[in-house]
C-alpha positions in Angstrom: 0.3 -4.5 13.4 -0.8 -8.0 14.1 -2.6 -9.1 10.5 -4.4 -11.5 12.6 -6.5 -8.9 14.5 -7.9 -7.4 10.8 -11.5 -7.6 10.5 -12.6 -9.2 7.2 -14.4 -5.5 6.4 -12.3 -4.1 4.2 -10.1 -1.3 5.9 -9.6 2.5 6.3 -5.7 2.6 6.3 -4.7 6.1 8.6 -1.2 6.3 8.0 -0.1 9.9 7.3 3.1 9.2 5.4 2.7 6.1 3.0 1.1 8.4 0.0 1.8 11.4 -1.4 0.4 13.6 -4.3 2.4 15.1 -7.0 0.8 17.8 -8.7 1.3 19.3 -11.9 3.1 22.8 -11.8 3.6 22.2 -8.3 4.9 19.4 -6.4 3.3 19.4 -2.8 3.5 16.2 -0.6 -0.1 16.4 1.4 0.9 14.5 4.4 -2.9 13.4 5.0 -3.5 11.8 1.5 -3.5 8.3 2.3 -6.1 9.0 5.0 -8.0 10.0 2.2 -8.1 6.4 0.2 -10.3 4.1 1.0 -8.5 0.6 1.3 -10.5 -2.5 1.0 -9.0 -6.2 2.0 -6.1 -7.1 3.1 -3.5 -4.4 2.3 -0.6 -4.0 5.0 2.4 -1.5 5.1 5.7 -2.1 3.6 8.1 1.3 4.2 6.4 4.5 2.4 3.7 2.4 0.6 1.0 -0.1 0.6 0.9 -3.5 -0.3 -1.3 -6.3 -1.1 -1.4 -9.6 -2.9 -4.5 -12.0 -1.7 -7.8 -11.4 -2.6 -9.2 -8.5 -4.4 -7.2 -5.3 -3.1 -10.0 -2.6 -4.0 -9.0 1.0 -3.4 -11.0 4.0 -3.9 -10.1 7.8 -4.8 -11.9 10.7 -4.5 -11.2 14.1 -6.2 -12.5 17.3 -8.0 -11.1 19.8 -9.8 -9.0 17.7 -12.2 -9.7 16.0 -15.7 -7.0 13.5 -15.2 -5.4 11.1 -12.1 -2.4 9.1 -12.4 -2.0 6.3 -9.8 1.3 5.6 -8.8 1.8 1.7 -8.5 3.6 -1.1 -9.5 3.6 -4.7 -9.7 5.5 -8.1 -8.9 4.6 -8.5 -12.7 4.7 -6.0 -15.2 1.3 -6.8 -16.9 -1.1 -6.7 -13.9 -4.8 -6.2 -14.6 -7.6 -4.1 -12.6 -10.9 -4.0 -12.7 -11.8 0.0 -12.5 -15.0 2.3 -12.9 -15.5 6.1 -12.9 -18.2 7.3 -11.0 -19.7 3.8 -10.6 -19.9 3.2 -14.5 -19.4 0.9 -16.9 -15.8 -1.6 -15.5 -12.7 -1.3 -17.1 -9.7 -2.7 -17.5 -6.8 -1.5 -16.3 -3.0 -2.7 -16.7 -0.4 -1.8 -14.8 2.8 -2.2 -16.4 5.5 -1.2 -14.2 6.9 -3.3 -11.6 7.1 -2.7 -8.0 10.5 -1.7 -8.4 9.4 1.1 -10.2 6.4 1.8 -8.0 6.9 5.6 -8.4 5.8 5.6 -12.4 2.8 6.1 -13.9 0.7 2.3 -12.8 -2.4 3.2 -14.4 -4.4 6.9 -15.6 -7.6 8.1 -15.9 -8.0 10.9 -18.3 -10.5 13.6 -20.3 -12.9 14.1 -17.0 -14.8 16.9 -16.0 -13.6 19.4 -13.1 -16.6 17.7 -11.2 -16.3 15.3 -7.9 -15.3 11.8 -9.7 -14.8 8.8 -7.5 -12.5 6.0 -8.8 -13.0 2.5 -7.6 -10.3 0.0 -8.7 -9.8 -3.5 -7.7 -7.2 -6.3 -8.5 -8.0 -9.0 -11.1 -4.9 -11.5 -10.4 -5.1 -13.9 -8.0 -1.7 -14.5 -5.5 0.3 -16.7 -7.6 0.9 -12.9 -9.5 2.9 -11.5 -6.4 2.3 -8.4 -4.8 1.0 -5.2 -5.8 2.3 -1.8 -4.5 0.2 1.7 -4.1 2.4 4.9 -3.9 0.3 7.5 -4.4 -1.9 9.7 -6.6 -1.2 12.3 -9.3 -3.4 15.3 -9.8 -3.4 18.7 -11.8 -2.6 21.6 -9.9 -6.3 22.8 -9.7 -7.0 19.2 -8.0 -8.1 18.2 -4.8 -8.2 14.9 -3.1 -11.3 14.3 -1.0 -12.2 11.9 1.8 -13.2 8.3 -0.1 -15.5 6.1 2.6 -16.0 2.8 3.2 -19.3 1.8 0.6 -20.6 -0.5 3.0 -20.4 2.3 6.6 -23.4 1.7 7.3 -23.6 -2.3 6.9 -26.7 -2.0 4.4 -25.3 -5.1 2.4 -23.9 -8.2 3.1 -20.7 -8.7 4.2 -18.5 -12.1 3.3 -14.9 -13.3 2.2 -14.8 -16.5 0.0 -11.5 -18.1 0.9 -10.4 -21.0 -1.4 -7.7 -22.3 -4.0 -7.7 -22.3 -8.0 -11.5 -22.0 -8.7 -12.0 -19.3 -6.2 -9.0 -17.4 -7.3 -10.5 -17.5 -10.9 -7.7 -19.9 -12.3 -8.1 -19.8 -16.3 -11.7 -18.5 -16.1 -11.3 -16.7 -19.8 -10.4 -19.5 -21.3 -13.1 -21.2 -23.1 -13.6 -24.9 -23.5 -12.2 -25.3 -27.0 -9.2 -24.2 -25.5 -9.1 -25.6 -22.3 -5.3 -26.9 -22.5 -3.9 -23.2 -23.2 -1.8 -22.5 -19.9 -2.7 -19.9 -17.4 -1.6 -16.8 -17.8 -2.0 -13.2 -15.8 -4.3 -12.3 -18.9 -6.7 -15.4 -18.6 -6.8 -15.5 -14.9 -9.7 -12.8 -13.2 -11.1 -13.1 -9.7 -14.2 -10.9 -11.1 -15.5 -13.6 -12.9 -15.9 -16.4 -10.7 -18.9 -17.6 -8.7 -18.1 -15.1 -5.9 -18.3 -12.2 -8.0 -21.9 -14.0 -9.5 -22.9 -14.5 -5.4 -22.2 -10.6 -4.9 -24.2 -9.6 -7.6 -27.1 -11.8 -6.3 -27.1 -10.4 -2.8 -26.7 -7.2 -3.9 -23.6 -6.3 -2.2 -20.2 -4.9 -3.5 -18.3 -5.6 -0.2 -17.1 -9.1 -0.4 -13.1 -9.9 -0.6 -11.3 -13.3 -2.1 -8.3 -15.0 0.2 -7.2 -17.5 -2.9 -3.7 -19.0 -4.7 -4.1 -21.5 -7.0 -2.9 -24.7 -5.9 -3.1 -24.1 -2.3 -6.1 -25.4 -0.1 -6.9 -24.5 3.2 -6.3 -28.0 4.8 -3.0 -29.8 4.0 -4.0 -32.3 1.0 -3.1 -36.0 0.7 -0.5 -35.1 -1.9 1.2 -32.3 -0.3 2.8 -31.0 2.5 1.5 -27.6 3.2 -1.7 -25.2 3.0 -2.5 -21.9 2.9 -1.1 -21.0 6.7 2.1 -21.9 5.2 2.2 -19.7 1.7 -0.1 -16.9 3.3 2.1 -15.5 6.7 -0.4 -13.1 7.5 -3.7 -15.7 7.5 -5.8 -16.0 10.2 -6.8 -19.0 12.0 -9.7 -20.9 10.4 -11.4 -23.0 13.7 -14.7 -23.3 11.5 -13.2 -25.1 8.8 -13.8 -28.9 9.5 -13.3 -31.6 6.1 -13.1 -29.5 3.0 -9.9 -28.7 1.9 -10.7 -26.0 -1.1 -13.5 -23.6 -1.0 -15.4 -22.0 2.0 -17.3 -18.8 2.5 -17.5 -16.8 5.8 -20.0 -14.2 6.7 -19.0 -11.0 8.7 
């Protein structure tokens, strides 16, 4: 797969045999879940899983017929936070506290729902300074089923765009408030949902938008350092329509 071909739109990953579901009573390995999960940014295979690490990494899961779902993730840092909501409700926060290592535990669960249709939308709060995160698969009662999770944006009724950028886009420090402005940055203090891009989204109405952002790194080689983010980011397309600005840009789709 050639990372430079990816569209900005998030992506509809078909590959029958990354995920699997476990579930309770009964363990069954459904070849076709992960053609079932909705994928949005820039997540790329790595073996029997999914990975991802810049921008926002959203992933949604639909199901019925189960009052609880256990993702099966990890992180490069125990501690990692999402941003989650159940049927389009009130955001969460979600933390993942096994490492990638240990991919195959519990990441994160959702519990006490109804045997209705739920749709779980979850996406990644730490910039790419925090590693990678990896998706295994999904956990479900017995009486659950997975259904197909689409694209929120099939239709291209909202605006599409990717912010691309260095500390400020990637939401460096943004909980900290100015009292405390010298506390260091941590993976608690640091959330990509709260920057101006997240603000912009909310004015144009649209919930497809992605973030390619690492603190410290700019998109143009500065005067005080010898690389840029074609150098930390393997995978990074080429920018033609970047001219002077070495930090922040935003591109339409």
């Amino acid at each position: 797969m050639r990372f430079s071909t990816i569209p900005i739109s998030a992506l509809l990953v078909k590959v029958l045999t990354l995920s699997y579901i476990v579930t309770k009573g009964k363990a069954a390995i459904e070849e076709d879940s992960i053609e079932k999960i909705y994928f949005g940014g820039r997540w790329w295979q790595d073996g029997n899983a999914m990975r991802h690490s810049w921008g926002l990494g959203t992933f949604i899961v639909k199901f019925q017929g189960s009052s609880s779902l256990v993702i099966k993730m990890g992180a490069a840092l125990a501690g990692a936070y999402y941003t989650c909501t159940v049927d389009f409700g009130p955001e969460q926060t979600k933390i993942v506290t096994n490492t990638y290592d240990k991919a195959n535990d519990t990441g994160m669960i959702f519990t006490s729902l109804s045997l209705t249709e739920h749709t779980i939308w979850c996406g990644r709060n730490n910039e790419a300074s925090y590693g990678d995160s990896v998706f295994v698969g999904v956990e479900l009662e017995a009486s659950g089923q997975l259904l197909q999770a689409i694209d929120p944006n099939a239709n291209n009724n909202m605006i599409r765009f990717e912010a691309i950028g260095d500390s400020i886009t990637a939401g460096y420090k943004v909980l900290v408030p100015p009292s405390r402005a010298l506390d260091p940055a941590t993976i608690a203090n640091q959330n990509v949902f709260k920057t101006y891009i997240r603000y912009m989204a909310d004015a144009w109405g649209t919930s497809d938008y992605q973030v390619l952002a690492k603190s410290g790194v700019s998109i143009l080689v500065r005067y005080d350092q010898h690389y840029n983010m074609s150098h930390e980011y393997l995978f990074c397309v080429a920018l033609p329509w970047i001219s002077d600005s070495n930090s922040h840009k935003v591109r339409f789709n």
